[in-house]
N, C-alpha and C positions, 0 to 999 in steps of 0.2 A: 670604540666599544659598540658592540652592537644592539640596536632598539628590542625593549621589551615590545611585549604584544599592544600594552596599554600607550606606550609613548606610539608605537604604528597605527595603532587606533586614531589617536589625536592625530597624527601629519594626514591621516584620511580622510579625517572629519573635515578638513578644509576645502580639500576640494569637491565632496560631494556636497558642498553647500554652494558651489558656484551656480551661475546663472547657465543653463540650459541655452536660451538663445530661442525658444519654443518648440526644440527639438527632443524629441523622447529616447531613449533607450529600451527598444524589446531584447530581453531576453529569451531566447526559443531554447525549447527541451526537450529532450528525445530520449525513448529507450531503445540501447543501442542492442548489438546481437547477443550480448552475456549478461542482459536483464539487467544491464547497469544504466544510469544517466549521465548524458553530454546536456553541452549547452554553450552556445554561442550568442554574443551580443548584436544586437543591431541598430542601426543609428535609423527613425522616422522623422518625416516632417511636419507631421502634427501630433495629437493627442488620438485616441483611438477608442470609440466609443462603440466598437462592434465585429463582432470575428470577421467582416467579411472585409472589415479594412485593413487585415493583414497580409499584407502579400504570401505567395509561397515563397520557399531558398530552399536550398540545396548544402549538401555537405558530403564531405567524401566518402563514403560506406566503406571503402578498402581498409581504413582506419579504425574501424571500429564495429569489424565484424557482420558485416551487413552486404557486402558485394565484393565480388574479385576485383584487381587494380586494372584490368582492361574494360571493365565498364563499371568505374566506381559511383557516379552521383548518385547520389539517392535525394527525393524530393520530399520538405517540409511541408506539411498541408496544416495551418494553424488550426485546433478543435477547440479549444478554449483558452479564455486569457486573465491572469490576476494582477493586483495592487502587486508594485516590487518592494517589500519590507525594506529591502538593504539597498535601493537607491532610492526609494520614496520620490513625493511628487508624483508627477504623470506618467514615473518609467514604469514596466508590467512585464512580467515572466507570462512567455506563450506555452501552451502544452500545444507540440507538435505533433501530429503522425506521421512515420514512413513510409513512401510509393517509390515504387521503379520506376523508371523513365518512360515504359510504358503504359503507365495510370495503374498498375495493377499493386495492390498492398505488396510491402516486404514479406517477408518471412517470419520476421519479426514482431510485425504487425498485428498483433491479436485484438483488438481495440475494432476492425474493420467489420467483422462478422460479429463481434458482439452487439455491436449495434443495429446491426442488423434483427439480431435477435428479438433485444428490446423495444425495436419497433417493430416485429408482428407480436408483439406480444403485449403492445404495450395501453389497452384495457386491463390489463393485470395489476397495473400502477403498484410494481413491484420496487419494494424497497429493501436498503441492504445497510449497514453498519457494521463496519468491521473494527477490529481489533486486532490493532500493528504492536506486537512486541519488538523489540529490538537491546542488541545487548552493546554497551560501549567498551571499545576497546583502545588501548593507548598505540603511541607511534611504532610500536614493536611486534603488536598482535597479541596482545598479555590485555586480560580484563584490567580495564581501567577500576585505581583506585585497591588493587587487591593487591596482598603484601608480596613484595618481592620470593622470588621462589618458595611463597607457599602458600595458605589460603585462609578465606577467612572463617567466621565462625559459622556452623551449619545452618541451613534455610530455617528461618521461621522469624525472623524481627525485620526481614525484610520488606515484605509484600506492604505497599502503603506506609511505610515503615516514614520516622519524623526522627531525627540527630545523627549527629556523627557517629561514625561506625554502622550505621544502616542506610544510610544513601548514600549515593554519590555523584557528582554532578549536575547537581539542582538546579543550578545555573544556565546549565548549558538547555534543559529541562523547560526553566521559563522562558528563554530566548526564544526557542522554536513553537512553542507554544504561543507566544503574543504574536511571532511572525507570522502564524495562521491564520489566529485571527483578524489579522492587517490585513492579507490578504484575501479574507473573505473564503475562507475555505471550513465546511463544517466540521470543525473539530469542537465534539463535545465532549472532551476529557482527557485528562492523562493520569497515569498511576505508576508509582514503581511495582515493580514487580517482584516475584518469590526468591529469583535469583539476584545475589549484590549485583551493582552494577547495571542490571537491565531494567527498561521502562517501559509502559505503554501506551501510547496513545488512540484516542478512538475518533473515527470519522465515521459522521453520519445524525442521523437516516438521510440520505440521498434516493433517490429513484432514477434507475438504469444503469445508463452509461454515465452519469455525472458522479459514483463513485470514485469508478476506476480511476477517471481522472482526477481528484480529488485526494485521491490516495499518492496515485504518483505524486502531484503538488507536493503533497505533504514532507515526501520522502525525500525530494528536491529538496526543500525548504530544511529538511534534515541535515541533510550530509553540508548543505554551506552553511548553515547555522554553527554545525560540529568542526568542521576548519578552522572556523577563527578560534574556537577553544583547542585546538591540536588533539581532537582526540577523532579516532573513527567509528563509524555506525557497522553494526555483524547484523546483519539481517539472516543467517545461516539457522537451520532450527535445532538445532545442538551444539550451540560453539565449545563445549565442555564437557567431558567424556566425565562420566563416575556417577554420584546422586546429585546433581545439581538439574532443574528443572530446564526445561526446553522452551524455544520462539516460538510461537504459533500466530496465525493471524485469524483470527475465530472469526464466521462471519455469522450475522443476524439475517434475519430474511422474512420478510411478511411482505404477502399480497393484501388486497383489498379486500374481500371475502374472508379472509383470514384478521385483520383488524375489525371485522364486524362481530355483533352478536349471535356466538355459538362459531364464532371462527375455530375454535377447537376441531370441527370437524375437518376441515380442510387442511391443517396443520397436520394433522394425523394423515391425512390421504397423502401429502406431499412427504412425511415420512417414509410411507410406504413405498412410494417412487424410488427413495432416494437408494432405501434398501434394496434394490433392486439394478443400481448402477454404480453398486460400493467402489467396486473396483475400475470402473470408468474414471470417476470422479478421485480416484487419489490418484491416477496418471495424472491429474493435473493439478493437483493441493501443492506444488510443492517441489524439489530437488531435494535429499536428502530428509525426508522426510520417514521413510525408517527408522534412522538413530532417533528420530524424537517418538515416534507412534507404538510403544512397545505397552502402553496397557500401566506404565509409570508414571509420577509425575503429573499427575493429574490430565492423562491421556486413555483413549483405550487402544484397543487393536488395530495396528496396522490392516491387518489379516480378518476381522469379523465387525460386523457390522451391527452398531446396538443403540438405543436412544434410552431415556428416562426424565423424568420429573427432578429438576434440579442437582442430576448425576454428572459430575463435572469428568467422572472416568467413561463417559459414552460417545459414540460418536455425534449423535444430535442432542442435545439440553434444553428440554421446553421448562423457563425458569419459572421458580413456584406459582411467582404472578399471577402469570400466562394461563397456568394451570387451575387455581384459584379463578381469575375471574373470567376463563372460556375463552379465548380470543387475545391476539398478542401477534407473538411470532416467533421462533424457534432460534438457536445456535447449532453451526456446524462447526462443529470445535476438531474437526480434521485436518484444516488448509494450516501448513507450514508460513512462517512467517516471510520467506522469500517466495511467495505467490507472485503471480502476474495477478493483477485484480480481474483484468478482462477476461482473461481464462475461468475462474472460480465464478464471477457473478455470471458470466454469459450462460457456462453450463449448468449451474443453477436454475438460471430461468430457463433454459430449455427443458432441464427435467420436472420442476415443479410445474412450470406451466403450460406443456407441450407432452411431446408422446416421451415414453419414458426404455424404448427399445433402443438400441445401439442404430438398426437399419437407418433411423431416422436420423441421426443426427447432422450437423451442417459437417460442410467440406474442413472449416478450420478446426475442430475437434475432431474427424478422422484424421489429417494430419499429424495433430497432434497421438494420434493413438497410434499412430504407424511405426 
């Protein structure tokens, strides 16, 4: 007969409680050419107490969309490194970037020019907190939890929602949850969401590039948390066609000037920019991000561009707070919930903190607009 998930759990548990030998296990992570995550293990000889004690590696790129098979490697460059929740002890999941074998970024590589960014920009001591929805779904592509060929009862006892018949998953929910915070990753919050079945978690405030990465972490830390319960993560921003709400990854955004007294004015000035690069800025909020940006659903216009004082149907939301006591920091409740994080926070800080013309922008955002 074949082992429940809990009896494979236990034959597990034994061996990850063996003696190491003082050898560690890096796991390296990478996003590969279809904005999905890889990751391969590595076997070190000590403990590892600083990025630059991580060697680089390599992996085949022909495999996973990143290079033809006659020049496939592609080179890990470790940017950051965390606790491993699920081998504990001294082992650590690396967040890698990918380069050709020429030193030059992949293609795939958005991470390279964002940080760039952030460092001529970085007086600005610009910070971001985003909000990751995501929807679970079972081994078949059917919303987990929701009744066989048909559906459940309409939006409204879900959102934050407490018993059965209104969540689902919670489980799977706290796991990935404490995994974060094992790993030292700022996750300050999770909530379910309007639609059964999806949830959200929020990372942040971080400053710069320590989101993007942080987000990916997180999203890592997602999908192996979600394996061992057999169910899969939809990061897609409409996994469900009809009146059922949409994914979105809403980002926060405040500079320094803008957390100070009478930052309201500068919040407004950085509005105005953003008005002005609408259409810039959703080339990269997103794939698929029409089906969810229709002005429903607690969205607004794909197509027009609008802000308001705690209007969750606009495209920026300066919450009442903010508004109230002068100074805060705004949401851009545009970016679909399968964003690249480096793409949205990068061009972000180049429009709010930087010229706000298209002339200007970096080589890796024209590309992208190509």
């Amino acid at each position: 007969m074949a082992e429940t998930s809990i009896e494979k759990t236990q034959i597990l548990q034994k061996y990850l409680e063996l003696d190491q030998r003082g050898r560690i296990i890096a796991e390296y992570v990478w996003i590969d050419g279809t904005g999905n995550l890889r990751s391969k293990g590595r076997t070190l000889k000590k403990k590892v107490t600083s990025i630059d004690q991580l060697p680089e590696w390599n992996f085949d790129g022909s495999s996973t969309n990143q290079a033809p098979g006659h020049d496939s490697d592609i080179y890990l460059k470790p940017v950051a490194f965390y606790p491993d929740p699920f081998r504990r002890g001294d082992n650590i999941v690396v967040l890698a970037a990918c380069y050709n074998n020429d030193g030059t970024p992949n293609k795939f590589n958005h991470r390279h020019e964002a940080a760039k960014l952030f460092a001529a920009h970085k007086d600005e001591e610009i910070w971001f907190g985003l909000e990751q929805e995501y929807t679970l779904l079972d081994m078949y592509d059917n919303v987990y939890g929701w009744p066989k060929g048909g559906f459940p009862a309409p939006q409204g006892p879900y959102y934050c929602g407490v018993g059965a018949g209104k969540v689902y998953a919670r489980d799977l929910i706290e796991a990935h949850y404490r995994a974060c915070l094992y790993a030292g990753l700022e996750l300050s919050g999770i909530n379910a969401e309007v639609m059964p079945s999806q949830w959200e978690f929020q990372v942040g405030p971080c400053t710069g590039i320590e989101l993007g990465d942080q987000l990916w972490m997180a999203r890592y830390l997602l999908h192996r948390v979600a394996e061992e319960f057999g169910i899969k993560i939809s990061f897609h921003p409409k996994p469900l066609k009809g009146d059922w709400n949409g994914a979105g990854c809403h980002t926060n955004v405040s500079t320094k000037e803008m957390r100070l007294p009478g930052g309201m004015k500068y919040i407004e000035q950085a509005i105005e920019k953003l008005s002005k690069r609408h259409a810039e800025h959703i080339k990269l909020y997103g794939s698929d991000n029409e089906m969810r940006l229709t002005g429903r659903h607690e969205t607004a216009s794909m197509t027009a561009f609008s802000s308001g004082v705690a209007n969750r149907g606009s495209s920026i939301r300066i919450p009442r707070s903010v508004a109230k006591e002068g100074c805060g920091y705004f949401e851009d409740r545009r970016p679909a919930s399968n964003i690249d994080p480096y793409l949205v926070t990068g061009i972000m800080c180049e429009t709010v903190c930087g010229a706000i013309d298209s002339a200007n922008m970096t080589k890796e955002f024209e590309r992208e607009f190509s």
